[in-house]
C-alpha positions in Angstrom: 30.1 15.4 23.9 28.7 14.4 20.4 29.0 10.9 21.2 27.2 10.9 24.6 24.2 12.8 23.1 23.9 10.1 20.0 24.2 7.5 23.0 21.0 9.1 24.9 19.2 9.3 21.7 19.4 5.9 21.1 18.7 5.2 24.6 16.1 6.9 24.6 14.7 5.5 21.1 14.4 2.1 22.7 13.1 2.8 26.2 9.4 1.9 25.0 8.9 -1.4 24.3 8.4 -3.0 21.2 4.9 -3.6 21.4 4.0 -0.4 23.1 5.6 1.5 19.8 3.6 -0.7 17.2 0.7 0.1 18.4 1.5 3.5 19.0 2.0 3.4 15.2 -0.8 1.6 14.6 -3.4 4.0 16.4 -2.6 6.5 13.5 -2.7 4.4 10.1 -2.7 1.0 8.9 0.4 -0.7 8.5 1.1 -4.0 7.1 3.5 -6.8 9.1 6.2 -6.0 6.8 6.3 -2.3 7.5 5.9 -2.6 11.0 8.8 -4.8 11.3 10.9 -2.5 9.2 10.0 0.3 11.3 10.9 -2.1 14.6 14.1 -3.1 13.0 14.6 0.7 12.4 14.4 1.0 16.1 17.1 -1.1 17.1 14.9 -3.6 18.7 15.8 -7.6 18.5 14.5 -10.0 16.0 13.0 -12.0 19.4 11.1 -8.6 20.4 10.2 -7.8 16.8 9.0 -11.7 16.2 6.8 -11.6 19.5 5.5 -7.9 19.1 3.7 -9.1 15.4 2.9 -12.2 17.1 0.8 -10.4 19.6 -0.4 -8.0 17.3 -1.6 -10.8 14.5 -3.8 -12.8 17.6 -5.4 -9.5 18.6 -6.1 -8.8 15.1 -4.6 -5.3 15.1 -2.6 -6.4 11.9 -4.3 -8.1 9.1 -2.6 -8.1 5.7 -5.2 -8.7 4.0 -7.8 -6.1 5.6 -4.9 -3.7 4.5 -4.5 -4.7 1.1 -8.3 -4.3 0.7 -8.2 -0.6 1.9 -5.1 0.1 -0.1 -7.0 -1.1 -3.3 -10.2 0.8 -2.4 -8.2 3.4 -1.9 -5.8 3.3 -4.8 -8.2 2.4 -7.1 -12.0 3.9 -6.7 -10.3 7.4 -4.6 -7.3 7.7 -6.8 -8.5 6.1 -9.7 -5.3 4.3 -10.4 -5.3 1.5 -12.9 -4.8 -2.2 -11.7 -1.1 -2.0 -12.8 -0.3 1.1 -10.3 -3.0 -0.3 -7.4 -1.0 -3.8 -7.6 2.4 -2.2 -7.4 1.3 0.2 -4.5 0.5 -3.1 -2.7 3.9 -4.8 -3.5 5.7 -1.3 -1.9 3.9 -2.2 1.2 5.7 -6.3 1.5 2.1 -7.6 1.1 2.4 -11.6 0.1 2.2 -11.9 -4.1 -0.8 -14.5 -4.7 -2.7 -13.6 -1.6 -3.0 -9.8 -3.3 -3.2 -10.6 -6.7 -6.5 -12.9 -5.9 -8.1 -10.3 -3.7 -7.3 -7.1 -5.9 -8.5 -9.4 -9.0 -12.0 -9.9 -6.8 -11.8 -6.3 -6.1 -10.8 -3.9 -8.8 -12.3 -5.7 -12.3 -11.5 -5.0 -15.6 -15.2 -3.0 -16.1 -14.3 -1.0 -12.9 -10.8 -0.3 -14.8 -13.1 1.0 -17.6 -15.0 2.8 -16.1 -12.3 4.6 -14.1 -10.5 5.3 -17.4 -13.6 6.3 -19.2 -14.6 9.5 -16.3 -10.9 10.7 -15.9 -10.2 11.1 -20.0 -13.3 13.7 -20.6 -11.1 16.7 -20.5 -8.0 15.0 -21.6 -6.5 16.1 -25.3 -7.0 13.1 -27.7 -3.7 12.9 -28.4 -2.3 12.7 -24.9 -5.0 10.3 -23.3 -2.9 6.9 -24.1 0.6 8.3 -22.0 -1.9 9.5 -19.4 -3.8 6.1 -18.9 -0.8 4.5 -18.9 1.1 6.7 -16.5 -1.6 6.0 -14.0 -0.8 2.5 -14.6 -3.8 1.4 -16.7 -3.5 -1.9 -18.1 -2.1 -1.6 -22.4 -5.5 -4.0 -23.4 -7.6 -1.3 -21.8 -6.1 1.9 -23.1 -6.7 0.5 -26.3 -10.1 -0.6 -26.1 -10.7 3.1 -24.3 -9.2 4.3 -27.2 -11.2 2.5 -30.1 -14.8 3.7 -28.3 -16.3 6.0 -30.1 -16.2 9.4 -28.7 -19.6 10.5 -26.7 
């Protein structure tokens, strides 16, 4: 009995197509090709399927790696306020390609912008514990230390 429940659940997991389920996923949040294939390969569907469904989804333009990576590092870095070394890793998490993302976050996300994302969140920060707490939110070492060596205002 156990085993002909699993069966319909898995039946039923794959009765909507491939492409039909991305962009069922994609009508909610971004995703990047990566992640939808992991959730396709989580779905039991066929490399063939999984290969032609990001096919068709890259032509429409309904996945764009790079479009993502730029709302992931607005987001990350100017909503959060995450330094460049947390922003870059929360792109890596996603399967976004190295270089591509390294060039756009470096256009993006500056080392005065780093600053000045430091500078507004240590105002009600002990003196003592500011350094773990920059670098915990993944602030780069040479910035903590130059946040550090300002004199306080």
């Amino acid at each position: 009995m156990i085993n002909s429940s699993r069966k319909k659940n898995l039946k039923r997991k794959n009765s909507i197509s491939p492409l039909s389920y991305a962009l069922r996923l994609l009508s909610r949040k971004d995703y990047s090709v990566y992640e939808i294939k992991e959730k396709l390969l989580s779905r039991n569907y066929t490399e063939e399927e999984i290969e032609n469904t990001i096919k068709k989804l890259l032509e429409r333009d309904l996945l764009n790696d790079m479009r993502y990576a730029e709302r992931i590092i607005k987001k990350y870095a100017f909503v959060k306020r995450y330094g460049y070394l947390k922003v870059r890793n929360e792109l890596f998490k996603r399967g976004l390609k190295y270089e591509e993302v390294l060039q756009l976050l470096d256009s993006l996300y500056t080392e005065e912008d780093e600053k000045r994302n430091a500078f507004s969140l240590i105002s009600k920060r002990p003196p003592d514990k500011i350094a773990n707490y920059l670098l915990g939110k993944g602030y780069r070492a040479h910035i903590v230390r130059e946040i550090l060596a300002e004199p306080k205002q």
